[in-house]
BAFI-3210 file (N, C-alpha, C; in Angstrom, 3 decimals, decimal comma, padded with zeros to 6 digits):
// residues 65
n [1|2|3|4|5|6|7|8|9|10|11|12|13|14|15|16|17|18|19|20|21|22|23|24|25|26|27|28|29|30|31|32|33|34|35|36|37|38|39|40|41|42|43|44|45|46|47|48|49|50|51|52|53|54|55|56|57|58|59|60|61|62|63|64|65]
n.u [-010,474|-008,154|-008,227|-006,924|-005,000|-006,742|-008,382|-011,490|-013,997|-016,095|-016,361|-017,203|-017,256|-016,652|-019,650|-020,786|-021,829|-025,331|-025,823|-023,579|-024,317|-024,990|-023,004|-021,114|-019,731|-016,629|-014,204|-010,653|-011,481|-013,720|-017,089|-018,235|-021,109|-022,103|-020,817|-021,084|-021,067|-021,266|-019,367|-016,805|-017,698|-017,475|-015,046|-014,286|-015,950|-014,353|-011,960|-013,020|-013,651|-010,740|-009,368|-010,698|-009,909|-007,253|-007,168|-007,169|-009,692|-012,013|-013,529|-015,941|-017,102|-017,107|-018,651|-021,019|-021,964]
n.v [002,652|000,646|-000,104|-001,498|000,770|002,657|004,814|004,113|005,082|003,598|001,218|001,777|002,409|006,126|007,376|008,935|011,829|012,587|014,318|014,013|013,045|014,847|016,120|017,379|017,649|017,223|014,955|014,103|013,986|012,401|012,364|012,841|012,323|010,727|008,122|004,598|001,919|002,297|002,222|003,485|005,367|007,225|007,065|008,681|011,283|012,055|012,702|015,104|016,736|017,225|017,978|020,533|021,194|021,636|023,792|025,940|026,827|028,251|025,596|025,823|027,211|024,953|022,973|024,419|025,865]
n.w [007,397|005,324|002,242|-000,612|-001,324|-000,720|001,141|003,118|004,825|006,955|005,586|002,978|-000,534|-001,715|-002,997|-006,485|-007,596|-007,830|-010,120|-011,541|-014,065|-016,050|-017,135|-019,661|-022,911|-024,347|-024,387|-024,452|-027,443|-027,248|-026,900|-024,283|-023,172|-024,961|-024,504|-023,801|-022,208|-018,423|-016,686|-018,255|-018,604|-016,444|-016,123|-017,957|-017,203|-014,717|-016,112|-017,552|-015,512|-014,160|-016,627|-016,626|-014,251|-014,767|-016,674|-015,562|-014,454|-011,825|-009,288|-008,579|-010,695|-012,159|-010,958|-011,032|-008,998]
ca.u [-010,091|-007,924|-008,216|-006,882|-004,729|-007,639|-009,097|-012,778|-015,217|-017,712|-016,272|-017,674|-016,376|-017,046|-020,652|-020,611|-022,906|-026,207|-025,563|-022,525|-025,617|-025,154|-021,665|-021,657|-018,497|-015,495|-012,713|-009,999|-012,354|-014,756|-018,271|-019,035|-022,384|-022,110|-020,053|-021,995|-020,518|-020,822|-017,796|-016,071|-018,157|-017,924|-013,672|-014,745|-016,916|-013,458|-011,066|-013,570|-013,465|-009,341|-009,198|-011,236|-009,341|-005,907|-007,268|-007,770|-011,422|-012,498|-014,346|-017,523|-017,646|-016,972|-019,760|-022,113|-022,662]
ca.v [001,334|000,683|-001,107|-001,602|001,566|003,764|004,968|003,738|005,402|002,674|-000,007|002,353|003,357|006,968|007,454|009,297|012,825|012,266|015,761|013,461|012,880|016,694|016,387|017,254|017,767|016,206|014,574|013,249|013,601|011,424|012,769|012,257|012,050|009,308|006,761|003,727|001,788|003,099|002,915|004,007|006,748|007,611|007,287|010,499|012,739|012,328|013,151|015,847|017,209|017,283|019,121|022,012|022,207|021,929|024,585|026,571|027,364|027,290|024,469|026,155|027,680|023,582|022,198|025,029|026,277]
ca.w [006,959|004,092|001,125|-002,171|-001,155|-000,494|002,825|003,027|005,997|006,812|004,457|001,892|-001,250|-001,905|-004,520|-007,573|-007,137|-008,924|-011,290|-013,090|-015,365|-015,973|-017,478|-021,234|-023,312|-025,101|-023,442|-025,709|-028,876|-026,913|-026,562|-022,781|-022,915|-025,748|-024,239|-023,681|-021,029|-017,212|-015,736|-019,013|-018,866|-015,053|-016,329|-019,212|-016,427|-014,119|-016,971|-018,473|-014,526|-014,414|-017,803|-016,170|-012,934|-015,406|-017,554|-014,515|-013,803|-010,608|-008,896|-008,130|-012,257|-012,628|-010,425|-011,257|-007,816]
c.u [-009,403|-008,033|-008,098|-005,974|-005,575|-008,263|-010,477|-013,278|-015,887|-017,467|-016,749|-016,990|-017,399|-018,394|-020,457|-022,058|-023,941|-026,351|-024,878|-023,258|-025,220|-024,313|-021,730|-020,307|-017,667|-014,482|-011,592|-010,778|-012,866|-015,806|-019,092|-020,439|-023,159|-021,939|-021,116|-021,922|-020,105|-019,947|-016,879|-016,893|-017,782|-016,247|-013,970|-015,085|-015,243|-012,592|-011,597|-013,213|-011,749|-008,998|-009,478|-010,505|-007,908|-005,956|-007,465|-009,022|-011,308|-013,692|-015,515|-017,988|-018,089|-018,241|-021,300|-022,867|-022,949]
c.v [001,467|-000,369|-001,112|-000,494|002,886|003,534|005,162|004,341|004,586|001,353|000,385|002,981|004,527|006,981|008,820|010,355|012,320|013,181|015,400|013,304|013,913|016,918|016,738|017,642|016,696|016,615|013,639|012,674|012,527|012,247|012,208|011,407|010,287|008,304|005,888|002,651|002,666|003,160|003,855|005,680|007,264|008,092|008,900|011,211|012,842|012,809|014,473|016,884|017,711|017,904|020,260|022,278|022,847|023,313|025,850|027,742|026,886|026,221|024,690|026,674|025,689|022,735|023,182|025,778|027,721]
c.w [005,607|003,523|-000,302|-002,328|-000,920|000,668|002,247|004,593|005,819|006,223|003,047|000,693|-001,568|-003,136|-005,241|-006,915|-008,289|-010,068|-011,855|-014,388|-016,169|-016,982|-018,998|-021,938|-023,941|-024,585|-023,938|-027,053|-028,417|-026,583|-024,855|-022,683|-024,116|-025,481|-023,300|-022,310|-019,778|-016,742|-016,484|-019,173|-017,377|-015,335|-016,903|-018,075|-015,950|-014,609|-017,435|-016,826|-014,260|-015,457|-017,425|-015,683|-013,478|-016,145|-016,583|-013,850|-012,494|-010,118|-009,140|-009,536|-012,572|-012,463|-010,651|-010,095|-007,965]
res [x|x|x|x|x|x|x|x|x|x|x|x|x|x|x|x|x|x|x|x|x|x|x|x|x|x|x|x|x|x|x|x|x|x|x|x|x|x|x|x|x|x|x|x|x|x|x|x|x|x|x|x|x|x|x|x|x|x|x|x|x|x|x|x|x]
***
């Protein structure tokens, strides 16, 4: 199904892994783990995630597997 331009399974939008907790770092001289507001923070983990893959680590150094 789409919506909003994004393909939804279920009517569902995709959830957030519960290890984003996990995330720790600075992402445009913002302290991840600081930022006070959830979504604005959920924005930081995704940006702090995209810096890694740019910087090119791989995924699995990224997610810790």
């Amino acid at each position: 199904m789409w919506r909003g331009g994004a393909l939804l399974r279920g009517g569902e939008a995709p959830r957030f892994n519960p290890k984003a907790k996990d995330i720790k770092g600075v992402v445009c001289g913002v302290r991840v783990e600081d930022v006070k507001d959830e979504l604005m923070q959920k924005i930081r983990y995704l940006d702090k995630l995209v810096d890694e893959l740019a910087k090119g680590k791989a995924m699995e150094k990224i997610l810790r597997q």
